[in-house]
KOLTI-874325 format. One record per residue (C-alpha): x, y, z; residue in one letter. Coordinates in steps of 0.25 Angstrom, whole numbers, padded with zeros to 4 digits, always signed. Each point is the difference from the previous one (the first is absolute). Layout:
BEGIN
XYZA
...
! end
This chain:
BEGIN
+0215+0467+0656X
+0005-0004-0014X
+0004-0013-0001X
+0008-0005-0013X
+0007-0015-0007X
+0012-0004-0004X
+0001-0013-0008X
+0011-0009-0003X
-0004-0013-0009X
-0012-0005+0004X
+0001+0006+0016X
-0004+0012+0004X
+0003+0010+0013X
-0010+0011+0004X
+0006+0012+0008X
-0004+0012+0007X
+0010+0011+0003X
+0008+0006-0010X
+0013+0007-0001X
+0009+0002-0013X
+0012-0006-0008X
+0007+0009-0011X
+0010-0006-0010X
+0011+0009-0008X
+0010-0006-0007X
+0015+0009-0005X
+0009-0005-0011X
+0013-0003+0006X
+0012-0002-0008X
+0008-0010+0009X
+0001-0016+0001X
-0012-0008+0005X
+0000-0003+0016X
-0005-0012+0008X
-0013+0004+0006X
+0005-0003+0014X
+0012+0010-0002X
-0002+0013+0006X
+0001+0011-0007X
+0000+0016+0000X
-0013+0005-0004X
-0003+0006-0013X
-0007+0010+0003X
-0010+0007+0013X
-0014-0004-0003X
-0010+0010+0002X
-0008-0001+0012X
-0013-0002+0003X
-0009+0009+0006X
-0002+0000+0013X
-0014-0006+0002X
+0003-0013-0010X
+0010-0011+0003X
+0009-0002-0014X
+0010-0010-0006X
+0009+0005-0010X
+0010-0010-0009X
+0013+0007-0010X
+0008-0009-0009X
+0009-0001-0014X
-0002-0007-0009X
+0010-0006-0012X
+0003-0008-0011X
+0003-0014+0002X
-0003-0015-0006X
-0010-0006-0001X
-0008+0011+0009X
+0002+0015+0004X
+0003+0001+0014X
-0009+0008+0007X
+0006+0005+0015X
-0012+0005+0010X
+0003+0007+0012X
-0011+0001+0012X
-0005+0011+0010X
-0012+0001+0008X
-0008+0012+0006X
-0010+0000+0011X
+0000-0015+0003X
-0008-0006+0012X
+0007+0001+0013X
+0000-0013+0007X
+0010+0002+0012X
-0003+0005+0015X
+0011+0009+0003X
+0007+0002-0013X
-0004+0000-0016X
-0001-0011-0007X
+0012-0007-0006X
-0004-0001-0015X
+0007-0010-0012X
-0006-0002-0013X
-0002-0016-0007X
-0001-0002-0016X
-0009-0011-0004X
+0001-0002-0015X
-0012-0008-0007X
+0002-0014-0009X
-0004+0000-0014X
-0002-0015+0002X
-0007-0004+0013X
-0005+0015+0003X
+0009-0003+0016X
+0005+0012+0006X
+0015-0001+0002X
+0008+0008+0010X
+0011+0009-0010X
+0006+0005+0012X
+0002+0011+0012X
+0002+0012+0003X
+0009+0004+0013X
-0009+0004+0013X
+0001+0014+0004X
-0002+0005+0014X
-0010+0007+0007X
-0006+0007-0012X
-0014+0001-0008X
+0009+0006-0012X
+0011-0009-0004X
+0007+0003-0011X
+0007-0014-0003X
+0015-0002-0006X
-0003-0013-0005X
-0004-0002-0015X
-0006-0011-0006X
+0005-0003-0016X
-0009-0008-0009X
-0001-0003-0013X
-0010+0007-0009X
-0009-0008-0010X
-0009+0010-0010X
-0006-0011-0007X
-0002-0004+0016X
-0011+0005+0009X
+0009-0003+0015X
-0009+0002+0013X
+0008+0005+0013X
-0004+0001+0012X
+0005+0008+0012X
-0003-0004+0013X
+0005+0010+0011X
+0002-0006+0016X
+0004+0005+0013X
+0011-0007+0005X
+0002-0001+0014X
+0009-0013-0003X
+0010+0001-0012X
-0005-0015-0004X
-0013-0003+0005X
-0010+0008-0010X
-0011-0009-0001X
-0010+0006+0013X
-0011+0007-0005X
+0001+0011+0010X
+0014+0003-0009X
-0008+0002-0013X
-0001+0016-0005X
-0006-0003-0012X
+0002-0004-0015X
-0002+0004-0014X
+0000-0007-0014X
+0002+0005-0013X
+0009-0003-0014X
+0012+0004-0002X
-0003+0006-0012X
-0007+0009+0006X
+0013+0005+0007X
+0006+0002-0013X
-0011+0006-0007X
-0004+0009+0013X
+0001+0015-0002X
+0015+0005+0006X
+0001-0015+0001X
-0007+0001+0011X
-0012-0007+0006X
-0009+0001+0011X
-0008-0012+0007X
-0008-0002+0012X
+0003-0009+0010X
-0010-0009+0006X
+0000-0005+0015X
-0009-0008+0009X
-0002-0013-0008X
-0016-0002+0001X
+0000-0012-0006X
+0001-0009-0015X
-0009-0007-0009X
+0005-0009-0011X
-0008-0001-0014X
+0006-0006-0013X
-0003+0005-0014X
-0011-0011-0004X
-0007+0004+0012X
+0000+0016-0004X
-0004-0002-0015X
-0011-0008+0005X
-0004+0010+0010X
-0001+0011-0010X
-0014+0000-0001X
-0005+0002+0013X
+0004+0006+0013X
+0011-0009+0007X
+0003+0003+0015X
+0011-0007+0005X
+0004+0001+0017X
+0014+0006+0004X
+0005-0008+0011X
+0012+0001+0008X
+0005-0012+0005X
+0005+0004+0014X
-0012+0005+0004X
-0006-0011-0004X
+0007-0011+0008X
-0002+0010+0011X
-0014+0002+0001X
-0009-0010-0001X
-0012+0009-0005X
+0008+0005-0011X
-0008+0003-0012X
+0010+0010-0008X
+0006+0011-0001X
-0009+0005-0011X
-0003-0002-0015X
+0004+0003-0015X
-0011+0003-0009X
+0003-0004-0016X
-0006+0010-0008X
+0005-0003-0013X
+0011-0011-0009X
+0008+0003-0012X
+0012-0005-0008X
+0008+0009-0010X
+0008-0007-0009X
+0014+0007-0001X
+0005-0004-0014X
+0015-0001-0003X
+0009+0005-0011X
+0001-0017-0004X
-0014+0000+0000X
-0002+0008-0012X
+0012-0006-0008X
-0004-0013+0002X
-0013+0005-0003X
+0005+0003-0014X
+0004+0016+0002X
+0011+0003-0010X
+0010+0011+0002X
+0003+0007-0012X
+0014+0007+0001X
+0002+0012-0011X
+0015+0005+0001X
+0005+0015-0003X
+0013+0004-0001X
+0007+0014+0001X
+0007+0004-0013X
+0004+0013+0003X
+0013+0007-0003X
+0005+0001+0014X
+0001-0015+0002X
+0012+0003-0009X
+0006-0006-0013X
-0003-0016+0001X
+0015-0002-0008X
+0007+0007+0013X
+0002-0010+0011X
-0005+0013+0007X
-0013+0000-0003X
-0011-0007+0007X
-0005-0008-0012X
+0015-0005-0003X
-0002-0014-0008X
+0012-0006+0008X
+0003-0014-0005X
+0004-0004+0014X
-0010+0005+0009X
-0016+0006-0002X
-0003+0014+0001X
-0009+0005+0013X
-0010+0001-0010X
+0001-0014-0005X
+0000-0005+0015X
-0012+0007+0003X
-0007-0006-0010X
+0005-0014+0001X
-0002+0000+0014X
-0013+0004+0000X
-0005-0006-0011X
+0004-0014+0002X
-0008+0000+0012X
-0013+0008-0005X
+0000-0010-0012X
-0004-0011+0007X
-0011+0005+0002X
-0005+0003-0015X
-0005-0011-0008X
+0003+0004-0013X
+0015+0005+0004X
-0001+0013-0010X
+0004+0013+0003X
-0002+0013-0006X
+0012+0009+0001X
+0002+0014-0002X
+0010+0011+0000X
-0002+0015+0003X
+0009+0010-0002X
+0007-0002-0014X
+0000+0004-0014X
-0005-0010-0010X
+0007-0003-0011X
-0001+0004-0013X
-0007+0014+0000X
+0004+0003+0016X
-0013+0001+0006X
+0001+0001+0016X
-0009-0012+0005X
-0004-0004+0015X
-0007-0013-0001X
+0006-0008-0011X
+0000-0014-0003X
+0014-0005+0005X
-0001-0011-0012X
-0004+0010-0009X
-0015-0004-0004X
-0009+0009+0002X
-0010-0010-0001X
+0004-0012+0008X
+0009+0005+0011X
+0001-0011+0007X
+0014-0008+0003X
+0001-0015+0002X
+0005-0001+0016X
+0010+0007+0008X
+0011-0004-0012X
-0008+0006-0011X
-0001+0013+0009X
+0012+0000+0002X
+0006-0001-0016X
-0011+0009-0004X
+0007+0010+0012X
+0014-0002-0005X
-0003+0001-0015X
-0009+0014+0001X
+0013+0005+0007X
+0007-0003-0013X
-0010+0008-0008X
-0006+0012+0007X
+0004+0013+0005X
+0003+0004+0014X
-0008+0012+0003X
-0011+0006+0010X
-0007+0005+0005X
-0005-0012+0012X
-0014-0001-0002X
-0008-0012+0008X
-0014+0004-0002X
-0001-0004-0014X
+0002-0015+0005X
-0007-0001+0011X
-0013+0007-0008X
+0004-0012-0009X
+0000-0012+0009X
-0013+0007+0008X
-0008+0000-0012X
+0003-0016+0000X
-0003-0002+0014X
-0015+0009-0002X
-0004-0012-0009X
+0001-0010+0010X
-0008+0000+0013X
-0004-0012+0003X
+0013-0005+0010X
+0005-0010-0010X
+0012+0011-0004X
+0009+0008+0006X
+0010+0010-0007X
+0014+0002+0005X
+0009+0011-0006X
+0013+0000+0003X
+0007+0014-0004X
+0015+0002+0000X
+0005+0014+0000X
+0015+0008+0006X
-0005+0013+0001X
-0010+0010+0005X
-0013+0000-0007X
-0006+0012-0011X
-0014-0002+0002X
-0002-0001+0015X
-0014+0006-0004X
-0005-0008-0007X
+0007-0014+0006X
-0010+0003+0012X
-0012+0002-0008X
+0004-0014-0007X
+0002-0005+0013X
-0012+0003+0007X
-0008-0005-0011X
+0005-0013-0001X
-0001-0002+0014X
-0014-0005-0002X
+0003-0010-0009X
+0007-0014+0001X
+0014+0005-0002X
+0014+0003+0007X
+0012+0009-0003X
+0015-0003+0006X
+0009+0010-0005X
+0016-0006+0002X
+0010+0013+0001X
+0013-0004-0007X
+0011+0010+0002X
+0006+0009+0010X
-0011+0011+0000X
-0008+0005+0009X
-0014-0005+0000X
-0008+0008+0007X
-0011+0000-0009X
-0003-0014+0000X
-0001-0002+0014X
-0012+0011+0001X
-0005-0011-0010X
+0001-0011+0006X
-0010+0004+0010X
+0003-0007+0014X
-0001+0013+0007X
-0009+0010-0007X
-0009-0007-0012X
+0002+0006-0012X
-0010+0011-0004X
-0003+0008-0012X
-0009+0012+0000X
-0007-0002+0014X
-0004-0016-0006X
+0008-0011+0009X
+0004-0011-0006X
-0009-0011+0004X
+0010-0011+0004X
+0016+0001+0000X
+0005-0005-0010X
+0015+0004-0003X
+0012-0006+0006X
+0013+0005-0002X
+0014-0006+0002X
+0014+0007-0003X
+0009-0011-0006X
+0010+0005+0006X
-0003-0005+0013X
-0001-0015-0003X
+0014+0000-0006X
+0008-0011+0006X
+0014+0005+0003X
+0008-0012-0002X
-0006+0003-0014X
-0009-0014+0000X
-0011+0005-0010X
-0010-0013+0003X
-0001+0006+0015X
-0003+0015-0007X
-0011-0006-0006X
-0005-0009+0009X
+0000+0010+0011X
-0008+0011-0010X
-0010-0011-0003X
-0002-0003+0012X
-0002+0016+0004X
-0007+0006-0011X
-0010-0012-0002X
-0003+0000+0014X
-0014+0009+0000X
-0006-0006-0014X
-0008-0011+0008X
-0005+0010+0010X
-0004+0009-0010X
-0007-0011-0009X
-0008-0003+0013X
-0004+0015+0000X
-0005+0001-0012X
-0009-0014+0002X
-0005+0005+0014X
-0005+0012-0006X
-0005-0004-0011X
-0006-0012+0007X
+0006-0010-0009X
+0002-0013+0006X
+0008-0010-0005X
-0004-0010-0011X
-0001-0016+0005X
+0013-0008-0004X
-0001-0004-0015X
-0001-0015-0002X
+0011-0009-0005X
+0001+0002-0014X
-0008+0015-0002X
-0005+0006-0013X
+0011+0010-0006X
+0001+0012+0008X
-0004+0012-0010X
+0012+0009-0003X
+0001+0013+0009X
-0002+0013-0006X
+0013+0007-0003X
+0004+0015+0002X
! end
């Protein structure tokens, strides 16, 4: 027999048969639902085989403030039957865990199905989904011969723990976990007693209360060995900031032809005096927010795509403020004139060209290893790119460095391209070498407009999206590098040294 633990805070339950939950989740594109509304199921989960009892979950999820709402739907396969002359009479109930006291609370229920060990329940529960939060459920399925009476052990099927998380993350969106009946009985520890322990061999006795008010010579129901103690230290994104990481944030701008001549209100880089361009708000809207985060407040700038005045030489990487030496800008503002006053002197061309800058920036970031920078290039384009080829091979390499690319598609084309960049799906590869870690996120401006034409809502909502990954991907970078984060520096620090620039 193969016995197995569950722990919740510092309690933990031993069990001994097993069967098994899965978890899917579907996007649905209708309005959230009350978890004790019934509803049509989303889809016919997959059944089990024959032999192994099963629990199977759908849902949607969507967009909502503060949280996404996540819907789970439940079914069960095989379960325990507990009734003399029929099946049992099945009904799922969701306990959610608190951050805080660590208590678990009942979320809600499920309706009861008769006379069946393969319930397929109607009833959904909707929560709200935290990434930055790891939220414990539990599901514990009953037999109920009384439609409120669900606290008799003889009703218990069994029950199963596990994150939501890991519904989302779950290939298909679906999850599989067994079940766990038969309580055998619980020990309680704490934290100071297991790092004390760690050294040697801990046994602690599972006991199981009812057989122990029962039997007078009750010993227990069995023991839990400790073989070994560990803490990992999970470091957050605020650890490294406050830690003194800077971001560094290196801006690239599309100069090419098709973006149309910047006189014409046609043209994507119009200099309207009433409102700013969709280049101008992508770059004010994500640097406003990147520079809070950067000591020294200066920016380098470029431009690709263009001929440079006087002799007409195609360039794609040239200094926005037009020193080749220093192409650093002072803030957002400083970007921003530097942006409006090269479209008053260069040439519209082609063709689009991105590797040159990231090589650029890259060769920056492969200075620095160390965790205390961290390179952001913010590269804003309308069109399909021309060196795909070697855009990959730039990208693969810079995968391994401290450094992250957003690419913001202004314009009404079709962008394609960019999203086989942007990574989420398949990483990006180049001649049979992966890249490393994703490190590309792509936005098309266009989808962040607001219509009643309220540009401080456009921008905040691009924020808000295309800066959504950088603390994820700064974390990856530290993780696999091992790099933890500095000690908070004191009051009044020494100068911080000023950051390589690209």
């Amino acid at each position: 027999m193969c016995n197995s633990s569950e722990t919740e805070g510092g309690r933990t339950g031993v069990g001994r048969r097993r069967s098994r939950l899965s978890e899917r989740l579907k996007k649905m594109n209708r309005p959230q639902r009350p978890p004790a509304a019934p509803a049509a199921p989303v889809s016919q989960p997959a059944a089990a085989p024959a032999s192994r009892p099963a629990m199977s979950l759908s849902g949607a999820s969507e967009r909502s403030v503060p949280a996404t709402k996540i819907e789970i739907t439940v079914s069960c396969r095989n379960l325990l039957d507990l009734d003399t002359f029929s099946k049992s009479d099945p009904m799922v109930v969701l306990y959610t865990q608190s951050r805080a006291s660590q208590e678990w609370r009942e979320f809600g229920r499920t309706e009861v199905i008769d006379n069946t060990l393969n319930p397929d329940f109607v009833r959904k529960f909707v929560l709200d989904y935290f990434f930055e939060e790891k939220q414990n459920l539990r599901f514990d399925v009953y037999n109920v011969d009384s439609r409120t009476n669900i606290s008799k052990p003889k009703d218990f099927l069994g029950q199963a723990f596990l994150a939501l998380g890991e519904v989302i993350g779950g290939q298909g969106s679906r999850v599989e976990r067994p079940l766990t009946h038969d309580f055998i009985g619980e020990f309680t520890t704490s934290y100071r007693e297991l790092s004390k322990a760690q050294n040697q061999f801990t046994v602690y006795e599972v006991l199981n209360p009812r057989k122990k008010c029962k039997k007078k010579k009750y010993v227990n129901s069995g023991t839990v060995t400790l073989l070994s103690f560990s803490v990992d230290s999970e470091f957050t994104f605020v650890d490294y900031i406050k830690g003194g990481t800077q971001l560094n944030f290196t801006v690239a701008i599309d100069f090419t032809a098709s973006n149309g001549n910047p006189l014409q209100p046609t043209s994507l880089h119009y200099m309207s005096p009433y409102q700013l361009s969709a280049y101008a708000m992508a770059l004010k809207a994500v640097g406003e927010i990147i520079q809070d985060y950067d000591s020294d407040k200066l920016f380098p700038a470029y431009g690709f795509g263009a001929k440079l005045p006087p002799e007409g030489r195609i360039s794609h990487q040239f200094p926005l403020n037009n020193n080749d030496e220093d192409p650093n800008c002072v803030g957002i503002e400083g970007v921003l004139e530097s942006y409006f006053q090269s479209l008053r002197t260069v040439q519209l061309y082609g063709p689009t060209y991105f590797a040159p800058v990231i090589n650029l920036v890259a060769r920056a970031a492969a200075k620095i290893s160390d965790g205390s920078q961290y390179y952001v290039l913010l590269i804003i384009t309308d069109g399909v790119i021309s060196d795909m080829t070697q855009t990959k091979e730039a990208i693969v390499s810079a995968s391994s460095l401290p450094m992250s690319i957003i690419i913001v598609g202004v314009g009404p084309a079709m962008f394609e391209a960019m999203e086989e960049l942007d990574g989420d799906d398949v990483r990006v590869s180049s001649r049979g070498r992966y890249a490393e870690r994703d490190i590309v996120q792509f936005v098309p401006f266009r989808d962040y407009v607001d219509r009643s034409g309220n540009q401080v809502l456009s921008m905040a909502r691009l924020a808000k999206d295309v800066l959504a990954e950088i603390p994820e991907q700064l974390l990856s970078y530290m993780r696999t590098r091992d790099i933890q984060p500095r000690p908070p520096p004191p009051a009044n620090p020494r100068p911080t040294p000023a950051p390589e620039h690209p």
